[in-house]
C-alpha positions in Angstrom: 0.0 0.0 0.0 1.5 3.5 -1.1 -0.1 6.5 -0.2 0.5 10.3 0.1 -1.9 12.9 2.1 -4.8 12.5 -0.2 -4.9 8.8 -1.6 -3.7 5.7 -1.2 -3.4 2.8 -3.7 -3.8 -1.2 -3.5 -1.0 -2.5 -5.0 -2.2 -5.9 -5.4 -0.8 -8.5 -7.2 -0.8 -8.2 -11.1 -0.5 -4.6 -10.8 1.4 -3.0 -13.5 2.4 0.6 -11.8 3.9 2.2 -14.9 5.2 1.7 -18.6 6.1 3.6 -21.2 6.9 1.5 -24.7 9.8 -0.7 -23.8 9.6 -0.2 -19.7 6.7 -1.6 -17.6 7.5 -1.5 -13.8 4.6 -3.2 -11.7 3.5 -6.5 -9.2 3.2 -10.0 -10.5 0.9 -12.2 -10.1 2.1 -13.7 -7.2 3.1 -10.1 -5.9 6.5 -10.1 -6.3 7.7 -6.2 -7.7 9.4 -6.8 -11.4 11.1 -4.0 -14.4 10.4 -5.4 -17.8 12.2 -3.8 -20.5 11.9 -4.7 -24.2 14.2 -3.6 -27.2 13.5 -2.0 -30.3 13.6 -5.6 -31.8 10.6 -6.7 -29.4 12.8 -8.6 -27.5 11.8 -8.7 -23.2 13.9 -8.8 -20.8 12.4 -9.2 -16.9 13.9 -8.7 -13.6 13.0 -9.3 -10.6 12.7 -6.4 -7.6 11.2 -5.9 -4.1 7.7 -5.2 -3.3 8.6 -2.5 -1.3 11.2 -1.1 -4.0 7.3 -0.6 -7.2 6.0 0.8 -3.7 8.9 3.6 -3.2 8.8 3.9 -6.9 5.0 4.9 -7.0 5.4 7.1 -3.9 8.6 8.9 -5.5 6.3 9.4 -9.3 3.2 10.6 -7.2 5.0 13.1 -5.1 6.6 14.3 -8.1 2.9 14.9 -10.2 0.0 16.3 -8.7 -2.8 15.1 -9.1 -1.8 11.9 -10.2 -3.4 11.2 -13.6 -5.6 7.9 -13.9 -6.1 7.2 -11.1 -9.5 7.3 -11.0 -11.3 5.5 -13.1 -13.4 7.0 -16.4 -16.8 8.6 -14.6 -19.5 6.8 -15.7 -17.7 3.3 -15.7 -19.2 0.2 -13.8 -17.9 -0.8 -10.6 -20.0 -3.7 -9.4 -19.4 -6.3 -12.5 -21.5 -9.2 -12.8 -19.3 -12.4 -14.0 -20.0 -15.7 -15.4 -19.2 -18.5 -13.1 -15.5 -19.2 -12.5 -14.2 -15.9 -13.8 -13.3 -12.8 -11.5 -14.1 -9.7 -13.0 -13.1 -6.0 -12.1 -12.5 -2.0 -13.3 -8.5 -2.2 -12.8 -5.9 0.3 -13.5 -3.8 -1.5 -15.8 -0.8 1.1 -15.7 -0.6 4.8 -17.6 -3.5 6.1 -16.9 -5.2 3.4 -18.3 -8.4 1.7 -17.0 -9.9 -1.8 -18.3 -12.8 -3.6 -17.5 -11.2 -7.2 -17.0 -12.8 -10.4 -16.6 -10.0 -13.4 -16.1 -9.8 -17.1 -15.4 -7.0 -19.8 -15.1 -7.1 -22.7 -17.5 -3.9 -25.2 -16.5 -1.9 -22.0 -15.5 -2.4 -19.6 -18.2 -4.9 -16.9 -17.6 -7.1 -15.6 -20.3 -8.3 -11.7 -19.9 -11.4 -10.4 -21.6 -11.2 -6.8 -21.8 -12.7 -3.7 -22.4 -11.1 -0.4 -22.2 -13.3 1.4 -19.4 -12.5 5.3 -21.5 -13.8 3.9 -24.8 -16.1 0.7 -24.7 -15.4 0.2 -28.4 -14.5 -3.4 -28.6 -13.5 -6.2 -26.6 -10.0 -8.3 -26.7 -9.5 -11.9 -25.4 -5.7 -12.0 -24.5 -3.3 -14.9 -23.2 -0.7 -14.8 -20.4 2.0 -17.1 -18.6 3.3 -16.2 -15.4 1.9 -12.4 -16.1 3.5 -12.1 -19.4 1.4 -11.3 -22.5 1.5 -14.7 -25.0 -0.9 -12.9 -27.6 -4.2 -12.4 -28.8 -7.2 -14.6 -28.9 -9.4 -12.6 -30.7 -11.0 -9.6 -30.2 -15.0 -7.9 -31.6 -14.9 -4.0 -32.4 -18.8 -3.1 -31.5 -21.0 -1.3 -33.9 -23.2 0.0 -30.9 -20.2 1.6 -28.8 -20.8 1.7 -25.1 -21.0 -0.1 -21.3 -23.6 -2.5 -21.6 -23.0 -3.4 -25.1 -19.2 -4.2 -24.1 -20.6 -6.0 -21.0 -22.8 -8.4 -23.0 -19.9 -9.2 -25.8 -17.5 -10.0 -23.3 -20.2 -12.2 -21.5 -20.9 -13.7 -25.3 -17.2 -14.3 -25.8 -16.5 -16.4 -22.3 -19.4 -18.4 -23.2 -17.7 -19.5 -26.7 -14.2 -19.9 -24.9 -16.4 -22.4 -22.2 -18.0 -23.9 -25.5 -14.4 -24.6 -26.7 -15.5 -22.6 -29.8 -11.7 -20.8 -29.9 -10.0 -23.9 -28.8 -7.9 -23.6 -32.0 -6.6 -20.3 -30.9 -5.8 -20.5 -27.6 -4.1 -23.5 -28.0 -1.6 -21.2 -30.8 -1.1 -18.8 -27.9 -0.6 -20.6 -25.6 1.2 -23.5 -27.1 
């Protein structure tokens, strides 16, 4: 937890704190702290760091802007997200400002995310991920009818055709 006078933060795990295109600096999955850095030729490199050392980062970056930009989620975004059995869903800040509405389950240790982006419901992406790092896409629906609800019930549509093993052919590519 890292907090000045006026707000404090949950860094829970699987917390990306910060990124810019080739940095990300954030908490695992399992809550460990980690710096990933990836090279003009796309390739990652990850290292491991305290907890406490993303926390004194986050303090150090919020001290130094005020107010702290996205950190409040997008006005009019839901908070209390309904989702299908066996998936957690939740509005996270996924780093940057950036706010998703993400619903996620493990399947044999790889996670799939369904996701919206909670500033612009325009679409939906179905991601993969091992141990917190992104494998690839899955597929993804732009929406004619923009907006919350219509997002809400896509993303509901898609789990249903990952539990139906309807993109069993892609998820096995991502995940291997």
């Amino acid at each position: 937890m890292t907090s000045n006078t006026e707000q404090s933060i949950d860094l829970g795990p699987d917390t990306p704190v910060y990124g810019t295109e080739g940095t990300e600096i954030g908490i695992d999955e399992d809550g460990c702290g980690y710096i990933q850095i990836t090279t003009a030729e796309e390739v990652s490199y990850t290292f491991s760091v305290g907890k406490a050392a993303v926390e004194g980062f986050v303090e150090k970056v919020a001290a130094e802007t005020d107010p702290r930009p996205g950190l409040e989620p997008p006005e009019d975004a839901p908070t209390d997200i309904e989702s299908p059995h066996g998936w957690d869903a939740a509005l996270r800040h996924t780093g940057g400002g950036i706010w998703n509405i993400i619903f996620r389950k493990i399947f044999d240790g790889n996670r799939v995310d369904v996701t919206i982006d909670a500033g612009n419901p325009d679409g939906v992406a179905v991601g993969g991920y091992r141990g917190g790092t992104w494998l690839g896409e899955i597929t993804h629906t732009e929406l004619d009818d923009p907006g919350y609800e219509t997002a809400l019930q896509t993303a509901r549509y898609l789990i249903e055709q990952i539990e139906a093993g309807e993109f069993e052919e892609e998820i096995e590519e991502v995940f291997g």
